[in-house]
LOVEX-731262 format. One record per residue: y, x, z of N, C-alpha, C in turn. Coordinates in steps of 0.2 Angstrom, whole numbers, plus 5000, padded with zeros to 4 digits. Layout:
YXZYXZYXZ...
END
This chain:
452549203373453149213377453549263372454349243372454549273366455049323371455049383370455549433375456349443370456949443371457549453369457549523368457749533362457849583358458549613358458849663359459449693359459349753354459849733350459849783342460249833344460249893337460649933341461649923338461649863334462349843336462349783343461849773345462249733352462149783358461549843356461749883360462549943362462649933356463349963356464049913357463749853357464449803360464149793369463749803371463749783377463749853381463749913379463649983383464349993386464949993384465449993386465549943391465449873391465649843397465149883402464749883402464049903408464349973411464750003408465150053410465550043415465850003412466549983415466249963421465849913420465649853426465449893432464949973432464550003434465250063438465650063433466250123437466550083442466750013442467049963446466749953452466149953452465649953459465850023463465750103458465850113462466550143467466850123461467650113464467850073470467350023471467649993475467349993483466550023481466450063486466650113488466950163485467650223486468150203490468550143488468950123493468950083496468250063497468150043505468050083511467450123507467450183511468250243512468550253508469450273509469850243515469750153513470150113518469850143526469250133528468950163532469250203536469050273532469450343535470150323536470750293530471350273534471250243540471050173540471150143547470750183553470450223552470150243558470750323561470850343556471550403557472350353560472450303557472850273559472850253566472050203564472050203573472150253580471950303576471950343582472550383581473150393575473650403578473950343582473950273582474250233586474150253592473450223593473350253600473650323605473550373602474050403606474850403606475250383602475850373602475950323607475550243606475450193612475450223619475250293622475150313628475550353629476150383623476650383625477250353629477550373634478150353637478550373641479350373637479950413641480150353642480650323649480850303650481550313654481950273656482450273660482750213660483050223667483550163670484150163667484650183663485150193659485150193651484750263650484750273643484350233638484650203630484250173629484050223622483450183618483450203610483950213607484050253601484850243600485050193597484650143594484750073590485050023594484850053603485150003604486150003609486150063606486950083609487250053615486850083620486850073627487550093628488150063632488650073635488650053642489150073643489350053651489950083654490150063659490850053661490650083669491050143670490950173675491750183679491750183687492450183689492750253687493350253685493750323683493850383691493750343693493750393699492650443702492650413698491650413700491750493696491350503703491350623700490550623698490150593700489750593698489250543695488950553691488250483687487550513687487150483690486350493690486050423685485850483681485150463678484350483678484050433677483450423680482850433673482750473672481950473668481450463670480750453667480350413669479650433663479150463664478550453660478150403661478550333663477850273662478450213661478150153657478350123656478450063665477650083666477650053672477250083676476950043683476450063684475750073682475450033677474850033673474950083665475450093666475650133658475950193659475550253658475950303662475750373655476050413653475850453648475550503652474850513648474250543652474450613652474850643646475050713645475750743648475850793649476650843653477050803648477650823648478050783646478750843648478950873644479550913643480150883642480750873643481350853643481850893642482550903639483050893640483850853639484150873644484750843641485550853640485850823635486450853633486850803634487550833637488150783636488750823635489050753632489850783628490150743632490650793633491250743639491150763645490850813647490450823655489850883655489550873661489050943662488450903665487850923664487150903669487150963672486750943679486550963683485650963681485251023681484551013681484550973673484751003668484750953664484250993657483550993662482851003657482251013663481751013662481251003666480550973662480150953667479550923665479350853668478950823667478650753670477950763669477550783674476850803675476350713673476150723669475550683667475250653670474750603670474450563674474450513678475050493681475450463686475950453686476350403687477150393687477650473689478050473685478350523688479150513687479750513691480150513688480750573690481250603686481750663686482450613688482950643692483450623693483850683691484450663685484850703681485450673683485850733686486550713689487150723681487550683682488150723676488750713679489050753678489850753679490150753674490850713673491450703667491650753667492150773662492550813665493350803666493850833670494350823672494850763669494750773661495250723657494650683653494150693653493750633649493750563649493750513645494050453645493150433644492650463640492150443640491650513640490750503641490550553639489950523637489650573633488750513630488250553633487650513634487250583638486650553631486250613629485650613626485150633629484550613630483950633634483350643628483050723628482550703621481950743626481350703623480750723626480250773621479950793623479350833619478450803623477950813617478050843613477950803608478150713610478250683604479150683605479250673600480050683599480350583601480650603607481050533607481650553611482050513610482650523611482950443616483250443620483650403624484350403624484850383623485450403625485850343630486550333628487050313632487750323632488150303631489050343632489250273638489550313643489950313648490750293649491050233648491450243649491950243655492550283654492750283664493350243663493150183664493650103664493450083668493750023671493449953673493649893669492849873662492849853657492549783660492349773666491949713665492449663673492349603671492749533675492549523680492749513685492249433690492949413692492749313695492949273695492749223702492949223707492649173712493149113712492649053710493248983711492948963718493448933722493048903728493748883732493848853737494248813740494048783748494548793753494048773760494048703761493348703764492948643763492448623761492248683755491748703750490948723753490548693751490248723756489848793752489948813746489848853741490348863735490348943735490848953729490448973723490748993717490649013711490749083709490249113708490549183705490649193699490949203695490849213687490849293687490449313682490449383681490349413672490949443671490849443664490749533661490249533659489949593657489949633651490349683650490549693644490149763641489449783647489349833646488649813645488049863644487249843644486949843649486249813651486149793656486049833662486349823668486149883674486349833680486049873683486049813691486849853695487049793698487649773701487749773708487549813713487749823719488449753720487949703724488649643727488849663735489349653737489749663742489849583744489549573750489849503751490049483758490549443759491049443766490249423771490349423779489949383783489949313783489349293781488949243781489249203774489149233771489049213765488349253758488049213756487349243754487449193747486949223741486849213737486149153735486349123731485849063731485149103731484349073732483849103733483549083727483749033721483348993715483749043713484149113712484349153707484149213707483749223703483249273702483349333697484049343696484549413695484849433702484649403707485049443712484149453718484249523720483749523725484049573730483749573735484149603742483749663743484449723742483949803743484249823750483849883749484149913756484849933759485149933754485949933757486449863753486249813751486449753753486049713746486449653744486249633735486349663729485849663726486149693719486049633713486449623709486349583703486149623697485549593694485149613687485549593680486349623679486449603674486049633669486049583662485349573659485949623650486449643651487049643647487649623644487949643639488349623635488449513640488949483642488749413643489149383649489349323649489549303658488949243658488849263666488549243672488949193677488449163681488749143686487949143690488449133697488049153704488149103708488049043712488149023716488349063725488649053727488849083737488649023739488449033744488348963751488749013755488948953758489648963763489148933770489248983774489048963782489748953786490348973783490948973788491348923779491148833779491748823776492548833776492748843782493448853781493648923779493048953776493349023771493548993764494049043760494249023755494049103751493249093745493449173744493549163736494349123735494549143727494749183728494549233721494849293720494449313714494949363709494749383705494949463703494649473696494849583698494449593692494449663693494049703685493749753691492849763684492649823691492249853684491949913686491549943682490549953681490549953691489749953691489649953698490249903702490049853708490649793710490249743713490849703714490649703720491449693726491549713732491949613735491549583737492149523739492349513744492949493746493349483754493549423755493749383761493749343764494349333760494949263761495649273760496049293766496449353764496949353770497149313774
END
């Protein structure tokens, strides 16, 4: 049996690579081991961020430049804070709040949202005398998030009823120039809204419509009295009220 011999000039062309080869194993089990500890820090900042949650009925991210159209007569605006997305989603920890507006005053405007259970703050604001608009910010602690919204005191948004006696159902059109907020309907006796429309549902003080924002809608009426005629059209802010015709 013959054994391979290595000289000492093949010894000196082969020692550098075996170097190399030998640093590169353990380089790469260094950042596996590295990746590791990132992904496991990472996951668990995600985790706790993910059980964070400020919400509100109103205010949105700032990315998404929440407006809305409020009547110019309206003295006061509530808004709604929230530490849960939902019910199954609720941030485990206290939850510190303020809020600021320009154009107007809050009432109650800082507090806490106790942890563990849905909790929610209702924050009044008031315009003031000559404001044409006002923006409300809401930031949370002790992760930093912010909600906001600007107010404006217009009547920015359309509705439209075509319909004719005879009909046994009218058309609502509703054009929406502001972001999404539900719509308190007002509708004459014995007329009701279709039941396959599932932006509208009946609360306790009458229909509200789910607009969805910025967009025009339509609503079907069923008429119980054909010989009502309810065309009519108008500008509203943040309810539509419909009448019979004179």
């Amino acid at each position: 049996m013959k054994f391979l011999h290595i000289g000492d000039k093949d010894k000196r062309r082969w020692l550098p690579a075996l170097v190399i080869l030998t640093a590169a194993v353990l380089l790469s089990f260094v950042g596996i081991t590295v990746a590791r500890y990132i992904t496991r820090q990472e996951g668990k900042g995600t985790a706790e961020a993910d059980n964070f949650y400020f919400t509100s009925d109103l205010l949105r991210e700032k990315e998404e430049n929440a407006c809305y159209y409020v009547d110019p007569q309206t003295k006061e605006i509530t808004v709604t804070l929230s530490n849960a997305a939902d019910a199954k989603r609720v941030t485990p920890g206290t939850i510190t709040y303020r809020v600021e507006v320009t154009g107007g005053t809050a009432v109650s405007g800082s507090g806490s949202l106790a942890g563990g259970k849905e909790e929610k703050a209702i924050v009044s604001v008031s315009p003031d005398p000559d404001a044409k608009e006002l923006s409300v910010t809401a930031t949370a602690a002790p992760y930093e998030e912010s909600l906001s919204a600007v107010f404006k005191l217009a009547l920015g948004n359309q509705y439209t009823v075509e319909d004719a006696a005879g009909n046994a159902a009218a058309v609502l059109t509703i054009t929406c120039t502001d972001d999404r907020k539900e719509i308190p309907l007002t509708l004459p006796n014995q007329v009701i809204p279709e039941e396959a429309n599932d932006r509208v549902e009946m609360g306790s003080s009458g229909y509200m419509y789910k607009s969805q924002g910025k967009g025009i809608y339509s609503l079907v009426l069923l008429k119980a009295d054909t010989t009502q005629d309810l065309t009519q059209k108008g500008s509203f802010a943040d309810q539509i009220v419909l009448t019979t015709e004179p």
